[in-house]
Every structure is written in structure tokens, then in C-alpha cells.
C-alpha distance (Angstrom), angle and dihedral (degrees) to the residues before:
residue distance angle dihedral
X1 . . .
X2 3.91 . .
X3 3.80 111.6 .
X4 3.92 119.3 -131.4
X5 3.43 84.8 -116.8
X6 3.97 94.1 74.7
X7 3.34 98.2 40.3
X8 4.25 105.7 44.3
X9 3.86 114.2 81.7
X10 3.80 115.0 -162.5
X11 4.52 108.7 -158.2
X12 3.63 140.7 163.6
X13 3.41 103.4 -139.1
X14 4.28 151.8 105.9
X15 3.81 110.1 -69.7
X16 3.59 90.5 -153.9
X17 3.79 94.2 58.2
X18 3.93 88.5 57.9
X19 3.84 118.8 127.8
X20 3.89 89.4 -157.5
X21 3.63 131.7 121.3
X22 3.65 94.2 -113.3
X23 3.62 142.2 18.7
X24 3.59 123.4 -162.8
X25 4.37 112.4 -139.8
X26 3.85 111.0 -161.1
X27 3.82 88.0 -137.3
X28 4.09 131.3 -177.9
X29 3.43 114.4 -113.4
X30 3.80 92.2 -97.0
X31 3.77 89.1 69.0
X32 3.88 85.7 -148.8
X33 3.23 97.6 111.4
X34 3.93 138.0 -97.3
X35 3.90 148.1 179.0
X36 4.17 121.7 -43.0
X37 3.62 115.5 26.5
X38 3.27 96.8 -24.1
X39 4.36 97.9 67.8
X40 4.45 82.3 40.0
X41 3.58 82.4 59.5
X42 3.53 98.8 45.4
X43 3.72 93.9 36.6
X44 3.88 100.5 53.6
X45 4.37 94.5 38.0
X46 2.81 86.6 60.9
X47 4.51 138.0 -138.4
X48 3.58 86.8 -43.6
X49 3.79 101.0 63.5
X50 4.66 80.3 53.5
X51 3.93 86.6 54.3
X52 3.52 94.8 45.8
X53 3.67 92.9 39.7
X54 4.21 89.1 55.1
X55 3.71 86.1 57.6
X56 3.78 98.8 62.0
X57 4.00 103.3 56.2
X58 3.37 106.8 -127.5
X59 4.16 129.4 -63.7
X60 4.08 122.5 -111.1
X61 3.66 113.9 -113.0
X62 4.65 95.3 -88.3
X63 3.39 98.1 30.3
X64 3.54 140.2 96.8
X65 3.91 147.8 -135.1
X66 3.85 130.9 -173.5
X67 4.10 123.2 -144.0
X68 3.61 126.3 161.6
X69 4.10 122.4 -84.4
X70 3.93 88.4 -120.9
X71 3.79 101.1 -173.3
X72 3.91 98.2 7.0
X73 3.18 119.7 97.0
X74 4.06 89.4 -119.2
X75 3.79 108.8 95.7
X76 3.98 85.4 -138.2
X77 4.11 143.5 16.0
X78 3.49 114.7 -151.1
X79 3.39 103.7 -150.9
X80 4.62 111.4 -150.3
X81 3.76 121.5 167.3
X82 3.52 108.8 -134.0
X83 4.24 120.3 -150.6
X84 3.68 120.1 -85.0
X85 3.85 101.4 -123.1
X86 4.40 121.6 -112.0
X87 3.52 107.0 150.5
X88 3.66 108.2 -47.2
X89 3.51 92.2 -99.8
X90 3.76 100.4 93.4
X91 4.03 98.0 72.6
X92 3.80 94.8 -82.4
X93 4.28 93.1 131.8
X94 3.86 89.2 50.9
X95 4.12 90.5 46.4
X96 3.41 88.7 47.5
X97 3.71 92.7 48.9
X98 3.42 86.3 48.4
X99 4.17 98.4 59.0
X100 3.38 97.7 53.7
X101 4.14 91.8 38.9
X102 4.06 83.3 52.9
X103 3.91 94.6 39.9
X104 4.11 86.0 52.5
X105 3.83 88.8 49.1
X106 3.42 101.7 55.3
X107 3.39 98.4 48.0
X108 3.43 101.2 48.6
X109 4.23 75.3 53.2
X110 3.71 88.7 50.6
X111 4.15 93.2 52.5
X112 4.01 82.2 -111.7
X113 3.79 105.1 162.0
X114 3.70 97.8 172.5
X115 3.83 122.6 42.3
X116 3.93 136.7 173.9
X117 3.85 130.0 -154.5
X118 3.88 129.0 -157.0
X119 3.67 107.7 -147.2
X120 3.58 98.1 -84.0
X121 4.27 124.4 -125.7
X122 3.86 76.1 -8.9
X123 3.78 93.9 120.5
X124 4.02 122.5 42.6
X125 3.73 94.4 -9.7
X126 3.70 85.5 70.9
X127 3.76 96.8 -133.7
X128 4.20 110.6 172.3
X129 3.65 98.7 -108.6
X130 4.02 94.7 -139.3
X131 3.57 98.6 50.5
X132 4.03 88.7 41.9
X133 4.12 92.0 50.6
X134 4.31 85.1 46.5
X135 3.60 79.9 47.3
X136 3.69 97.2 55.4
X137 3.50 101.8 35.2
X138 3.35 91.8 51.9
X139 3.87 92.8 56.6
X140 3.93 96.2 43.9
X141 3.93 88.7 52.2
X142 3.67 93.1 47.5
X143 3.79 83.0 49.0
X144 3.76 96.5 45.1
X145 3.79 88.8 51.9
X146 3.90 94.4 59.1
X147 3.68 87.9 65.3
X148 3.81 101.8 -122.8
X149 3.44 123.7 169.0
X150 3.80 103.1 -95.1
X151 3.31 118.4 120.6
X152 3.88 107.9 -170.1
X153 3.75 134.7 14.1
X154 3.35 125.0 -162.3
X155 3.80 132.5 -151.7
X156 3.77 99.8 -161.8
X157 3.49 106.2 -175.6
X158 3.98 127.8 -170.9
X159 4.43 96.6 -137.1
X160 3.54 141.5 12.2
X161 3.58 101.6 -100.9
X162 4.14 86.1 60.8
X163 3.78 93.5 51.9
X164 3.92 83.6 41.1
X165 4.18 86.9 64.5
X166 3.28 90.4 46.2
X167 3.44 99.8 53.7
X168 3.44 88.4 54.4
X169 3.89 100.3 55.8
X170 3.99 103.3 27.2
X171 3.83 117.7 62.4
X172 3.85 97.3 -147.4
């Protein structure tokens, strides 16, 4: 079996700029578009990705929905809405959880074999980066672990101090 360690990639860097099979855009629910990564991933894939985006109706906060990258150099954005923090107490871990569980399925649905994830509800929804990084490195081991055919995931992360709580939670 191939250990998370092989497979997770931890990188400062632009998600848009990628040349992966998948990005992941921590998206409101509108799937529209927005501020943070969401309006950089809207803004450099172009008017397309907005029309496409229209046609879809919207994604519930933990889920997931796939459209193509249209000018990125991703073949695909899989678009999750991650939970708008309170206190933690009002089923934001399992939501959470459940975006990058979701993101993971549809790309292994998609034939995706290499995906990258902002830190998701990291930014404005005011997500505790430490318990959101535990969060998602929990999910992508459990993923890694079931043997699915992905062969890298990236953590792409916007600063320093993000790839810093990674590091500390994700033995890549």
C-alpha cells in the first residue's frame, strides 16, 4: 500500500497557475463566484467557468460539483462549499470533512489523478486554520488509505503560516 506520505504535496504557490488535473475552489454556495480563491478562480478561467457555473444551481454548504478548468491550466475545478465558522459546535468539522471527502470523490469519478486544495473556509469563512489543516489531513489520509487511484494531492496554500499548519498535521 502507498503511504500518504508519497502521495501528499505541501506548496506555496497560485492555484490557478496549477498544471494538475484538478483544482479544488472553496466556493459559496452560489457557485458564482466571490472574494479569496474563489473570485482568482473565476477571474483567471475565465467567463466560461460563470456560464457554466449558472447552469448547475448552486452547491449545499459540504458538498461538491465538478466543471471544467476552461482557461486554467487544470482540466477541471471542483467546486465544494466549505462551512462558515460559529463555534465549531454547529456541524462545521463534519461539513468540512465532508468537502474534501466529496472533492476526492468526484475526481476519482472524473479519472482525476492529480488534485489541489486551497485551504478550505480558511479565508473569510473564518475557519481556525489548525483544526481545518487536522481536518483535511485527516480526510486525504483516510482517502489515501482506501487505495483510490490518485496519485498526488496537493495542499496549495496562499502564505507561509498556512503551509506552516500543514506541516504540522500532514506527514508529507
Amino acid at each position: 500500500m502507498t503511504s500518504a506520505g508519497e502521495k501528499i504535496v505541501i506548496v506555496i504557490a497560485d492555484i490557478t497557475t496549477l498544471e494538475v488535473d484538478a483544482i479544488v475552489n472553496a466556493a459559496n454556495e452560489s457557485l458564482l463566484g466571490g472574494g479569496g480563491v474563489d473570485g482568482a478562480i473565476h477571474r483567471a478561467a475565465g467567463p466560461g467557468l460563470l456560464a457554466e457555473c449558472q447552469g448547475l444551481g448552486g452547491c449545499p454548504t459540504g458538498d461538491a460539483k465538478i466543471t471544467a478548468g476552461h482557461r486554467l491550466p487544470a482540466r477541471h475545478i471542483i467546486h465544494t462549499v466549505g462551512p462558515i465558522y460559529r463555534d465549531g459546535t454547529r456541524g462545521e468539522p463534519e461539513l468540512l470533512a465532508s468537502c474534501y471527502r466529496r472533492s476526492l470523490e468526484l475526481a476519482v469519478a472524473n479519472d482525476v489523478r492529480t488534485i489541489a486544495f486551497p485551504a478550505i473556509s480558511c479565508g473569510i469563512y473564518g475557519y481556525p486554520l489548525a483544526a481545518a489543516c487536522t481536518i483535511a489531513g485527516a480526510e486525504v489520509t483516510a482517502f489515501i488509505e482506501t487505495g483510490e487511484a490518485i496519485d498526488k494531492i496537493i495542499f496549495c496554500c496562499f502564505s507561509a503560516d498556512i503551509r506552516a499548519a500543514y506541516e504540522q498535521v500532514v506527514k508529507a
